[in-house]
N, CA, C and O atoms as a Tripos MOL2 file, in Angstrom:
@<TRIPOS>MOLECULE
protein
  260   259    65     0     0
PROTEIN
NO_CHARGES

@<TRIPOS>ATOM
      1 N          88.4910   96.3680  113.4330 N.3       1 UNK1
      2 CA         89.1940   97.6360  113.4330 C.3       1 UNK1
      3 C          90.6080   97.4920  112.8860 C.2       1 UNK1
      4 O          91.0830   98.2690  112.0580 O.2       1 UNK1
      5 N          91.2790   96.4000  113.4260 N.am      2 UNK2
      6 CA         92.9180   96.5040  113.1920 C.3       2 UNK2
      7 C          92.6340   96.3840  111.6310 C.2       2 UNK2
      8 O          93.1260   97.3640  111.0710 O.2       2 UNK2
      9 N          91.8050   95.2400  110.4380 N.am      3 UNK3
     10 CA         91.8230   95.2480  109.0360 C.3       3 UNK3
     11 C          91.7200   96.9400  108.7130 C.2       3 UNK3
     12 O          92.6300   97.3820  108.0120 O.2       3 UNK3
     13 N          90.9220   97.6780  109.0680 N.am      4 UNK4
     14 CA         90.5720   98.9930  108.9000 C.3       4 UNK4
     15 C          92.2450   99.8980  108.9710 C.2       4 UNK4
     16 O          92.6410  100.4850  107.9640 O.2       4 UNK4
     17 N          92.8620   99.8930  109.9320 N.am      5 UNK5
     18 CA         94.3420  100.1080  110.2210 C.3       5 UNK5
     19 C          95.1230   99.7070  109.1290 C.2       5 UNK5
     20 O          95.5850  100.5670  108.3790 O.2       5 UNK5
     21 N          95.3380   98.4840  108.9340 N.am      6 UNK6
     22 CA         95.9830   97.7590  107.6600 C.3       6 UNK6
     23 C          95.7310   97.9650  106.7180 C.2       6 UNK6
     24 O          96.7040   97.9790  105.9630 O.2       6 UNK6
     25 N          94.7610   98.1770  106.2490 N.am      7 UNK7
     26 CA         94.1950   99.5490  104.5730 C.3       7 UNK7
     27 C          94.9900  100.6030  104.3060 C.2       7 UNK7
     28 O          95.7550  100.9950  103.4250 O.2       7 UNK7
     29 N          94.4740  101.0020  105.5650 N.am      8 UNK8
     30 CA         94.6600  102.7190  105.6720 C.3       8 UNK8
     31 C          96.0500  102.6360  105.3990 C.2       8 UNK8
     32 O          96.4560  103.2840  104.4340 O.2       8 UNK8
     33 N          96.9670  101.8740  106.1480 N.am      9 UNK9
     34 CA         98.7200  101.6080  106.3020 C.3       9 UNK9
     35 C          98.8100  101.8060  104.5020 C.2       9 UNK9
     36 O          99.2190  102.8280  103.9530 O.2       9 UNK9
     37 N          98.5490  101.1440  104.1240 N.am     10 UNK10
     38 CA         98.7910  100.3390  102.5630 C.3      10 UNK10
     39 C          98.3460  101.4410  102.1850 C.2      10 UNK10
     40 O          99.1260  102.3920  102.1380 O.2      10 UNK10
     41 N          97.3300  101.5650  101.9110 N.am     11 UNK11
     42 CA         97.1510  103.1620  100.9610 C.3      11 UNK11
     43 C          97.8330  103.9720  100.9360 C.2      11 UNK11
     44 O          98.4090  104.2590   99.8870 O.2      11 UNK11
     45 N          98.1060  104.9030  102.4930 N.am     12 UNK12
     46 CA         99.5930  105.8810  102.8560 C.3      12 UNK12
     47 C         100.6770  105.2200  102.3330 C.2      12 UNK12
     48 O         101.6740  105.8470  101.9740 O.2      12 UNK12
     49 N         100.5920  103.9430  102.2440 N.am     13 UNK13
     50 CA        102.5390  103.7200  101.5500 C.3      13 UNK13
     51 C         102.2110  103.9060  100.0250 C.2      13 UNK13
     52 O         103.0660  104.4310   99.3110 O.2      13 UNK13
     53 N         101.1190  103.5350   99.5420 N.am     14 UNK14
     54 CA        101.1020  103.8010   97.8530 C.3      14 UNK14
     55 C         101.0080  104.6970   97.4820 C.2      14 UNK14
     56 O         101.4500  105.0020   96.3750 O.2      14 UNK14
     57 N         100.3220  105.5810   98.3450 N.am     15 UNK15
     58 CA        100.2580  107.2920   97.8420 C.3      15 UNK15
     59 C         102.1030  107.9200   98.1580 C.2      15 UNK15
     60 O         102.7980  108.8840   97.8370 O.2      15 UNK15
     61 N         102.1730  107.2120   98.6140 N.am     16 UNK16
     62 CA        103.7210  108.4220   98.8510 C.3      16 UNK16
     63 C         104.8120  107.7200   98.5120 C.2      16 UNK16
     64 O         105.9390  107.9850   98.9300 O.2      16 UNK16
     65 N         104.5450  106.8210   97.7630 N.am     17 UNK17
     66 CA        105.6680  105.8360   97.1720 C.3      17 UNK17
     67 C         106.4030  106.5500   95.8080 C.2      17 UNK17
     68 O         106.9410  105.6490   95.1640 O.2      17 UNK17
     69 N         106.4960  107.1780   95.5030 N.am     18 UNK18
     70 CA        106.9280  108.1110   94.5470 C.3      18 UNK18
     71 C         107.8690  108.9520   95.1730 C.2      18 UNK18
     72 O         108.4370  109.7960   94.4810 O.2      18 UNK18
     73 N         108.1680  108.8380   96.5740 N.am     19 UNK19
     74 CA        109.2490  109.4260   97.3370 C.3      19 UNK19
     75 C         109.8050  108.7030   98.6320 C.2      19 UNK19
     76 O         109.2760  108.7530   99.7420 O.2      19 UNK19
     77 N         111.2120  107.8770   98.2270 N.am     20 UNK20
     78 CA        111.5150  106.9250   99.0890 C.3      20 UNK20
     79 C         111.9570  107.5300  100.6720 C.2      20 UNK20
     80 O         111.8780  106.9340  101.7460 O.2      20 UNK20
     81 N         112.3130  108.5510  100.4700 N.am     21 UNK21
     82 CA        112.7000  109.5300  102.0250 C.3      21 UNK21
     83 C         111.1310  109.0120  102.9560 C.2      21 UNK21
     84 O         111.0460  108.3610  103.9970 O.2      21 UNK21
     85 N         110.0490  109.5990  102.0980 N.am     22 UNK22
     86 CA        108.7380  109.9070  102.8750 C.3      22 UNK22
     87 C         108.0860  108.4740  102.9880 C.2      22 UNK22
     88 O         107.3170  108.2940  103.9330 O.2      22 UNK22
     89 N         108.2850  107.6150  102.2610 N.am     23 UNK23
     90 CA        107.9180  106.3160  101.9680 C.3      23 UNK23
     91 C         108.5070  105.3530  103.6430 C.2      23 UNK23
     92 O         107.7000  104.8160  104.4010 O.2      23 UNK23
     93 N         109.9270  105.3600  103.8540 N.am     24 UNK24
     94 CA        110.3330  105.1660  104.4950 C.3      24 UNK24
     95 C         110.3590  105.2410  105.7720 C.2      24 UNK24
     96 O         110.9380  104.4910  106.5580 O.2      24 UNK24
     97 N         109.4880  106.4930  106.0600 N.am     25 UNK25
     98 CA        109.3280  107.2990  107.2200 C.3      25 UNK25
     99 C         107.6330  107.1750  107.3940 C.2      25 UNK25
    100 O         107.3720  107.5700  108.5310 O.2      25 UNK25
    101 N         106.5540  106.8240  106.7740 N.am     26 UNK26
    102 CA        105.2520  106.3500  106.7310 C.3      26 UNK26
    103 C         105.6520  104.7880  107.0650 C.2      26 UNK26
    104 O         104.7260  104.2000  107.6240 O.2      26 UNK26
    105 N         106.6560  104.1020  106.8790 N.am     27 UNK27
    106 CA        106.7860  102.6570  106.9370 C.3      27 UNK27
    107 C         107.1900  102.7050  108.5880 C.2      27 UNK27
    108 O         106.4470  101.9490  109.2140 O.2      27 UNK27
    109 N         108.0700  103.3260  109.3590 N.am     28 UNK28
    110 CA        108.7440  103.1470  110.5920 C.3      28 UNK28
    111 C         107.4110  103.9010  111.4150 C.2      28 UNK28
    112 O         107.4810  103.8690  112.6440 O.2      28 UNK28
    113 N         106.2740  104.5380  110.8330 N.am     29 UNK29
    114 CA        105.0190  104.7980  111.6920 C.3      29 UNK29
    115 C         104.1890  103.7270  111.6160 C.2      29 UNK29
    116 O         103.7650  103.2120  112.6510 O.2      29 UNK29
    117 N         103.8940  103.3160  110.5470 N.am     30 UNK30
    118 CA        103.3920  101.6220  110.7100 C.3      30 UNK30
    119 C         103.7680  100.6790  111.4600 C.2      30 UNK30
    120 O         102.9430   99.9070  111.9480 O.2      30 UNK30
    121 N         104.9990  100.5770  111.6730 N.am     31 UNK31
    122 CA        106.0620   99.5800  112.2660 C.3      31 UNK31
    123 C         105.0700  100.1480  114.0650 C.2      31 UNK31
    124 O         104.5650   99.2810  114.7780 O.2      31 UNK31
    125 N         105.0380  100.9150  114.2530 N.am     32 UNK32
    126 CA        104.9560  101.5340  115.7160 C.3      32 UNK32
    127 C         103.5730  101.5080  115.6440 C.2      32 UNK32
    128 O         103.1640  101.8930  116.7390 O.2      32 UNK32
    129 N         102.4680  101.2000  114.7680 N.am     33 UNK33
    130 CA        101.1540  101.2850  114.9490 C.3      33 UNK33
    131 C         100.3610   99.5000  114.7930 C.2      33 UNK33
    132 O          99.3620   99.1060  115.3940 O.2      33 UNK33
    133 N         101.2060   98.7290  113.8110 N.am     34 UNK34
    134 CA        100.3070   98.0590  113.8050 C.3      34 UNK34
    135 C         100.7700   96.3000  114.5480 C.2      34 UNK34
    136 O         101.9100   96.0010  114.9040 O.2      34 UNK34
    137 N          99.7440   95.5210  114.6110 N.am     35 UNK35
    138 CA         99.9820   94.5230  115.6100 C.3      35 UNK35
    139 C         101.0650   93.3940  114.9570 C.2      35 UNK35
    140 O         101.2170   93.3990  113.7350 O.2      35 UNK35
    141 N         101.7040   92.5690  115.6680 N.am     36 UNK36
    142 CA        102.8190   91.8240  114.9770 C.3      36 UNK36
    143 C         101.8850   90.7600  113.6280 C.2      36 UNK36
    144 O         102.5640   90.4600  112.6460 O.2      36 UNK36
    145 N         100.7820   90.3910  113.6580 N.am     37 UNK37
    146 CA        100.3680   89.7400  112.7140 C.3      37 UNK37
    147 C         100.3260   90.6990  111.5040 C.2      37 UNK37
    148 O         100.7170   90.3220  110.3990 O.2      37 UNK37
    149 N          99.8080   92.0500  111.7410 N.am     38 UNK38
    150 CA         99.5650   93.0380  110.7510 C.3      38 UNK38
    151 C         100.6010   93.4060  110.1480 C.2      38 UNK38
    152 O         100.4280   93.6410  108.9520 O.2      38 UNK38
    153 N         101.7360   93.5580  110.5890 N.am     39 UNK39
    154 CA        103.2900   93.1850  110.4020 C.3      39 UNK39
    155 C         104.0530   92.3450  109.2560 C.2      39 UNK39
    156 O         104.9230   92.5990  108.4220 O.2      39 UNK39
    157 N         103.1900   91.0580  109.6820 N.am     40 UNK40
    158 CA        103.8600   89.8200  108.9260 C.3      40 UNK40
    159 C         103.0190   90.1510  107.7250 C.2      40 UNK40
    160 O         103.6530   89.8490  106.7140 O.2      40 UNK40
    161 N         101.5640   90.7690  107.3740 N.am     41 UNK41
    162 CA        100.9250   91.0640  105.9370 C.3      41 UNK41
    163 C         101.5470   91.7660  105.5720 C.2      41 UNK41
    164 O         102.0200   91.6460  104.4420 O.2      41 UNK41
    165 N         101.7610   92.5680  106.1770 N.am     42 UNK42
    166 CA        102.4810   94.2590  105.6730 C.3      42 UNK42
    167 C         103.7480   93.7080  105.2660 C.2      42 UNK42
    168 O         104.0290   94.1780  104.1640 O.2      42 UNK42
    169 N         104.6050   92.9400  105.6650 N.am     43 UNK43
    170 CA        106.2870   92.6260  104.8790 C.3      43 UNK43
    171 C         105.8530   91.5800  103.5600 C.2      43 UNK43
    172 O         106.6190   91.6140  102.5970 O.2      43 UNK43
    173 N         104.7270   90.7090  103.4850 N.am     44 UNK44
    174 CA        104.6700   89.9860  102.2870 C.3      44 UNK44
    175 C         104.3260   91.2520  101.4050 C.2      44 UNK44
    176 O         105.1720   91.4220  100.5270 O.2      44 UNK44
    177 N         103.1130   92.3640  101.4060 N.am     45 UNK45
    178 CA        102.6870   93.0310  100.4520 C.3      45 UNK45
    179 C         103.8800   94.2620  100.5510 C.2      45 UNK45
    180 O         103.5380   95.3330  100.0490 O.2      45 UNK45
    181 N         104.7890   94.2210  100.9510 N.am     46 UNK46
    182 CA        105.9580   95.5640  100.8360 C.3      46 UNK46
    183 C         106.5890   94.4780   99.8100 C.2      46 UNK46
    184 O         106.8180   94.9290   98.6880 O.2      46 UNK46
    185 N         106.9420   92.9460  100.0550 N.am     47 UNK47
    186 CA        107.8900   92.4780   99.2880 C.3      47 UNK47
    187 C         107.3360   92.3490   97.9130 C.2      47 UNK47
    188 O         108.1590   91.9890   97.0720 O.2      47 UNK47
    189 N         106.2580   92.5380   97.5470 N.am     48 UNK48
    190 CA        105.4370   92.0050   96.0530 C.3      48 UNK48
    191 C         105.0660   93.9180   95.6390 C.2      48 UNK48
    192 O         104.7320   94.1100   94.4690 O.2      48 UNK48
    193 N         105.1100   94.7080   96.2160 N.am     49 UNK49
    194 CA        105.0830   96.5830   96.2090 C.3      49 UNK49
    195 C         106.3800   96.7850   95.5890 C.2      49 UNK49
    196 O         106.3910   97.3550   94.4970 O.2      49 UNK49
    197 N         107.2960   96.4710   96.0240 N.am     50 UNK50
    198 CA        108.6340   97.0080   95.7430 C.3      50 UNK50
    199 C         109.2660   96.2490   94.6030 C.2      50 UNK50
    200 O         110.0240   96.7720   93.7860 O.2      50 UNK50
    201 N         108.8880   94.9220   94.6040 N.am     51 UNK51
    202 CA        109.3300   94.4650   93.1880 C.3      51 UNK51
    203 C         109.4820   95.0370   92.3140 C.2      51 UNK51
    204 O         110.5290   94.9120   91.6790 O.2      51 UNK51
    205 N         108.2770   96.0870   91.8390 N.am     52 UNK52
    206 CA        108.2560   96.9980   90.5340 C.3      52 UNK52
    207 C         108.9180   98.6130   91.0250 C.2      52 UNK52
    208 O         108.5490   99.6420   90.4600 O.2      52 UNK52
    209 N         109.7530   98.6070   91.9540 N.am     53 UNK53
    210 CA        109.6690  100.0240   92.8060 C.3      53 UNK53
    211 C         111.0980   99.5820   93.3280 C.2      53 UNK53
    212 O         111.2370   99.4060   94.5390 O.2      53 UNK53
    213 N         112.1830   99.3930   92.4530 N.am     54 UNK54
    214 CA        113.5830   99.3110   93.4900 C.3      54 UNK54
    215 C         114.2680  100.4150   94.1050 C.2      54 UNK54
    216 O         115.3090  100.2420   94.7380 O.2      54 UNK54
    217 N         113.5540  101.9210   93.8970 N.am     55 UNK55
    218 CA        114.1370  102.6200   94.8390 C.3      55 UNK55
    219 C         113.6670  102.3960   95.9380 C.2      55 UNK55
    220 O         114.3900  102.8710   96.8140 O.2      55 UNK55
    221 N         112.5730  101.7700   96.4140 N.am     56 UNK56
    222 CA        111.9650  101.5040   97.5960 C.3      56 UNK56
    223 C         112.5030   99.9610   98.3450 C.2      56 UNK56
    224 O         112.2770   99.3000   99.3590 O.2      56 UNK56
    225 N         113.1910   99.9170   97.3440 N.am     57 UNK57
    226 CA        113.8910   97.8950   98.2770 C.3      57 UNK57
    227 C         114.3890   98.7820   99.8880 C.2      57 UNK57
    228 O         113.5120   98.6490  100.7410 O.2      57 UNK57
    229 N         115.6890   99.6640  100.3940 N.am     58 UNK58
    230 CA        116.0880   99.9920  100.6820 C.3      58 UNK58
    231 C         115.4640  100.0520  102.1180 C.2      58 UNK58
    232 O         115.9500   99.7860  103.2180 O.2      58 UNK58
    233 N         113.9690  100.5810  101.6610 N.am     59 UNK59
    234 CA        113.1190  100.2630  103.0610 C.3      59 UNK59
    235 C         112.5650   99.2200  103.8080 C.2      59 UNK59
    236 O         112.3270   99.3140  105.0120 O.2      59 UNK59
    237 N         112.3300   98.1260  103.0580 N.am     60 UNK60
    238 CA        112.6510   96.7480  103.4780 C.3      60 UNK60
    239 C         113.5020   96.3540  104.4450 C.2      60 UNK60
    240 O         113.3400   95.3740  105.1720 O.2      60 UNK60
    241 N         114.6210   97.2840  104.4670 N.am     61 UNK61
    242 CA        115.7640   96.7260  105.7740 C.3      61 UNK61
    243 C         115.0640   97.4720  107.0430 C.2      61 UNK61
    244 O         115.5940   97.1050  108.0920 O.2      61 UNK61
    245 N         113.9930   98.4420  107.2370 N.am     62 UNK62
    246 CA        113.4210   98.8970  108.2880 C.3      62 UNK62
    247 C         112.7870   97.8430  109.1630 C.2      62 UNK62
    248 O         112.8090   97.7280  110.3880 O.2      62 UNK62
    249 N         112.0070   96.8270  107.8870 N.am     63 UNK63
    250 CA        111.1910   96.2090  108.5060 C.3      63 UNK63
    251 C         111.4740   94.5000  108.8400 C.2      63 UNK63
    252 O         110.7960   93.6450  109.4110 O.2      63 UNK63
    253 N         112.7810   94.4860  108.1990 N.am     64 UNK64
    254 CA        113.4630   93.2090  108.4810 C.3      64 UNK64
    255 C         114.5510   93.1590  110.2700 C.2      64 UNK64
    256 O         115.1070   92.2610  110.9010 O.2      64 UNK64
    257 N         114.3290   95.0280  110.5070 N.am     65 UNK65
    258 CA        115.4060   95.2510  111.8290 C.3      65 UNK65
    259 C         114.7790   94.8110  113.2940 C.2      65 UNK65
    260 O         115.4570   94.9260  114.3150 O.2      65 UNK65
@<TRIPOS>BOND
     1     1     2 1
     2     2     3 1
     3     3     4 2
     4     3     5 am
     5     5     6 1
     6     6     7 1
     7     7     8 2
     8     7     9 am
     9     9    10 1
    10    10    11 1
    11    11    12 2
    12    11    13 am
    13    13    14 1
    14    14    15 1
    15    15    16 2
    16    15    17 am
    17    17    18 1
    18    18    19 1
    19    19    20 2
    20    19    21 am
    21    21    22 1
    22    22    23 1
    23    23    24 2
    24    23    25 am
    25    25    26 1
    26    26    27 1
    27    27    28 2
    28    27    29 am
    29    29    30 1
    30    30    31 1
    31    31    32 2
    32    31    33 am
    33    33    34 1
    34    34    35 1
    35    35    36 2
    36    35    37 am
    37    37    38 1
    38    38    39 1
    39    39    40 2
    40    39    41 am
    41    41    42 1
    42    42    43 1
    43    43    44 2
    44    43    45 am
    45    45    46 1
    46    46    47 1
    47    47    48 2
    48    47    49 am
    49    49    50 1
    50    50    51 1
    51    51    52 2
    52    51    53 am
    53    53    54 1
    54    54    55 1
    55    55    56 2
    56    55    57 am
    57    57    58 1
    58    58    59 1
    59    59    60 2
    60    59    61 am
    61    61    62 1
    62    62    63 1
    63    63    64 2
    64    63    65 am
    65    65    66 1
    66    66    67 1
    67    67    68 2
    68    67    69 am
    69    69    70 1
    70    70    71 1
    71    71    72 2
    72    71    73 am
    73    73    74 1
    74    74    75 1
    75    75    76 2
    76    75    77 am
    77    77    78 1
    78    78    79 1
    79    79    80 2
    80    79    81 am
    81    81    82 1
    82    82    83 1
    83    83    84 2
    84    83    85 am
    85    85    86 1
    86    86    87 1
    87    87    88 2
    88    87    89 am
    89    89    90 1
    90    90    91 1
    91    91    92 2
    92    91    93 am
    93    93    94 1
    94    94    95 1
    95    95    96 2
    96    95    97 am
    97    97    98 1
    98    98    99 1
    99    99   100 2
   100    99   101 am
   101   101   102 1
   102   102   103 1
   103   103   104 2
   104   103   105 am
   105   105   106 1
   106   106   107 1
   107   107   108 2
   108   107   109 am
   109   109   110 1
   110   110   111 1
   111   111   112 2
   112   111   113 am
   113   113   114 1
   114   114   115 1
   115   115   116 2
   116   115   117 am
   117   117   118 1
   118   118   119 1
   119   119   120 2
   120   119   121 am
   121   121   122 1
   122   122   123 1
   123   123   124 2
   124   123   125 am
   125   125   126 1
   126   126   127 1
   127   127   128 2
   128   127   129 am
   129   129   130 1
   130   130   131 1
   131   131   132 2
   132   131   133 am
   133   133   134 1
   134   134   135 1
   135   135   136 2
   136   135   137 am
   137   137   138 1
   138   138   139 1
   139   139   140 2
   140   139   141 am
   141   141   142 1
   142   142   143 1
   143   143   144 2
   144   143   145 am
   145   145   146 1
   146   146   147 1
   147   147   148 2
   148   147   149 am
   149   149   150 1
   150   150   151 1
   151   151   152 2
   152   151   153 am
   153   153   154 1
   154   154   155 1
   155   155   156 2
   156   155   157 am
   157   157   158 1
   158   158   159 1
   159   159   160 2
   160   159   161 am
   161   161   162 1
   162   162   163 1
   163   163   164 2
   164   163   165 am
   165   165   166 1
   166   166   167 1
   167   167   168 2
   168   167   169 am
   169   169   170 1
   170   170   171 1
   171   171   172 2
   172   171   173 am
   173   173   174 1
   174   174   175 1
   175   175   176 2
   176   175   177 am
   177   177   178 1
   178   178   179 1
   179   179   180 2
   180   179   181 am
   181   181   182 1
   182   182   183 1
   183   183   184 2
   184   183   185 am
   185   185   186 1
   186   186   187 1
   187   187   188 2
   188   187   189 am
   189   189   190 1
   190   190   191 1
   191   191   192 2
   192   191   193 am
   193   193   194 1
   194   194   195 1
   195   195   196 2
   196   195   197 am
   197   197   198 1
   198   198   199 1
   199   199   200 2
   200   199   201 am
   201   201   202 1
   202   202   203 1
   203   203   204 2
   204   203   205 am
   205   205   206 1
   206   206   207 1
   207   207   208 2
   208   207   209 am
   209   209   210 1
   210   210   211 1
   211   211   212 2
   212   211   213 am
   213   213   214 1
   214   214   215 1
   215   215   216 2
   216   215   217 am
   217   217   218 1
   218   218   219 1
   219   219   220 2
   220   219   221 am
   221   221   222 1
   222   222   223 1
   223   223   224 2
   224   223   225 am
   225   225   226 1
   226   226   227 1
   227   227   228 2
   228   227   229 am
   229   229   230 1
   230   230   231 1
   231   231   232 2
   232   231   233 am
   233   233   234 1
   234   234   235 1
   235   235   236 2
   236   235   237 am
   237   237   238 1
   238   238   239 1
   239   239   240 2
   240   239   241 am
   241   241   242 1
   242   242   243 1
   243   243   244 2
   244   243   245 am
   245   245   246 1
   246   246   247 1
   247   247   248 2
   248   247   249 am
   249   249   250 1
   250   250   251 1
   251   251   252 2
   252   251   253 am
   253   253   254 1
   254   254   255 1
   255   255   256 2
   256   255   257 am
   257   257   258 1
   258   258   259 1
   259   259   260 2
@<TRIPOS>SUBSTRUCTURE
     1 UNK1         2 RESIDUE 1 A UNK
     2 UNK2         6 RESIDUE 1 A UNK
     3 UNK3        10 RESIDUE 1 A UNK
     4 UNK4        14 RESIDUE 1 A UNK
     5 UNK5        18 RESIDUE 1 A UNK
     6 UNK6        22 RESIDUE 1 A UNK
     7 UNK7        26 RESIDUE 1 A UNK
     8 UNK8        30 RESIDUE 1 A UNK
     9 UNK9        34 RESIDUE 1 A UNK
    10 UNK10       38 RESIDUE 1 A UNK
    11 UNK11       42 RESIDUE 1 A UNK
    12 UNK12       46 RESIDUE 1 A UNK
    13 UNK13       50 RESIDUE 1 A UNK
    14 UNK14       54 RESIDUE 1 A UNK
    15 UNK15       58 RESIDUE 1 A UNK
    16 UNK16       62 RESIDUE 1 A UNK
    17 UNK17       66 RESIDUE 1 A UNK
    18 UNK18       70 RESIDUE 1 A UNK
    19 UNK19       74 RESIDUE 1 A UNK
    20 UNK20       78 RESIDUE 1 A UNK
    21 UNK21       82 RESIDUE 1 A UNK
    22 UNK22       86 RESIDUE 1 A UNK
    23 UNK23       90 RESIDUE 1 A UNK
    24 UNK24       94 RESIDUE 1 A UNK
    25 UNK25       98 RESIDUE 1 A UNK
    26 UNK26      102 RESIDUE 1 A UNK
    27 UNK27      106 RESIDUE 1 A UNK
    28 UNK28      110 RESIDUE 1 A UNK
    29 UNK29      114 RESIDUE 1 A UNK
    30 UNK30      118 RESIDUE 1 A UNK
    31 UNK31      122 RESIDUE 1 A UNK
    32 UNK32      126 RESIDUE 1 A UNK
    33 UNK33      130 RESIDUE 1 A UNK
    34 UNK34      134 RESIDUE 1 A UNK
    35 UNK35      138 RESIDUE 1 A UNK
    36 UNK36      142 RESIDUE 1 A UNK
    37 UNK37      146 RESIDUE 1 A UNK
    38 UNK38      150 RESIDUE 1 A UNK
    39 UNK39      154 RESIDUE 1 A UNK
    40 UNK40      158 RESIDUE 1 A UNK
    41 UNK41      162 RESIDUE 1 A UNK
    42 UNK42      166 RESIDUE 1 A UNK
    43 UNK43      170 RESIDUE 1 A UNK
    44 UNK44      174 RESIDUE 1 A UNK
    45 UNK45      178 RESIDUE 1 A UNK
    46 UNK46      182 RESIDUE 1 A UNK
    47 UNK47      186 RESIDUE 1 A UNK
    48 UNK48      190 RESIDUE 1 A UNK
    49 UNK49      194 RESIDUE 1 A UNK
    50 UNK50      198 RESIDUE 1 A UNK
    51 UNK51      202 RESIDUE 1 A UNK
    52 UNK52      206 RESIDUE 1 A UNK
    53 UNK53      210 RESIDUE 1 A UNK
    54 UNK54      214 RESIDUE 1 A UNK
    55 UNK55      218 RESIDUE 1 A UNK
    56 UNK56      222 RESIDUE 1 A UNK
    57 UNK57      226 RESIDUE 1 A UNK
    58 UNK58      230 RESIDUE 1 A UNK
    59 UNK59      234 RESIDUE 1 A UNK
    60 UNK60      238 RESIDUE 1 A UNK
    61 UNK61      242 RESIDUE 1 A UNK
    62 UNK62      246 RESIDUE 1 A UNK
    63 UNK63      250 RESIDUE 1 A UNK
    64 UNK64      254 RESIDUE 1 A UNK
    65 UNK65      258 RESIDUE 1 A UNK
C-alpha cells in the first residue's frame, strides 16, 4: 500500500509542478502523509525533479525543515 501512496505523491507533484505556490503546498501534504522511509525517496526524486525546474528549488527547504 505505502508504494501505492508514493506514486500517487509523485504524480500530484508532476502534475502541478508548473505552479510553485501549489507545488509547494501538495509537498507539505506529503510531508504529513507519508512514512519517514517514503520521505527519504521522495527528497532524492524532488532533488533530481527540480534540477530541470529551479522555480521549484525553493520547496526543497520544506522538506529539508
Amino acid at each position: 500500500m505505502s508504494k501505492v501512496m508514493f506514486d500517487y505523491t509523485k504524480s500530484i507533484l508532476e502534475r502541478v509542478s508548473f505552479d510553485p505556490i501549489l507545488f509547494c503546498k501538495e509537498l507539505e501534504k506529503a510531508i504529513n502523509v507519508l512514512l519517514p522511509y517514503e520521505m527519504e525517496q521522495l527528497k532524492e526524486w524532488l532533488f533530481s525533479f527540480t534540477m530541470e525546474k529551479p522555480e521549484l528549488k525553493q520547496c526543497l527547504l520544506i522538506v529539508n525543515s
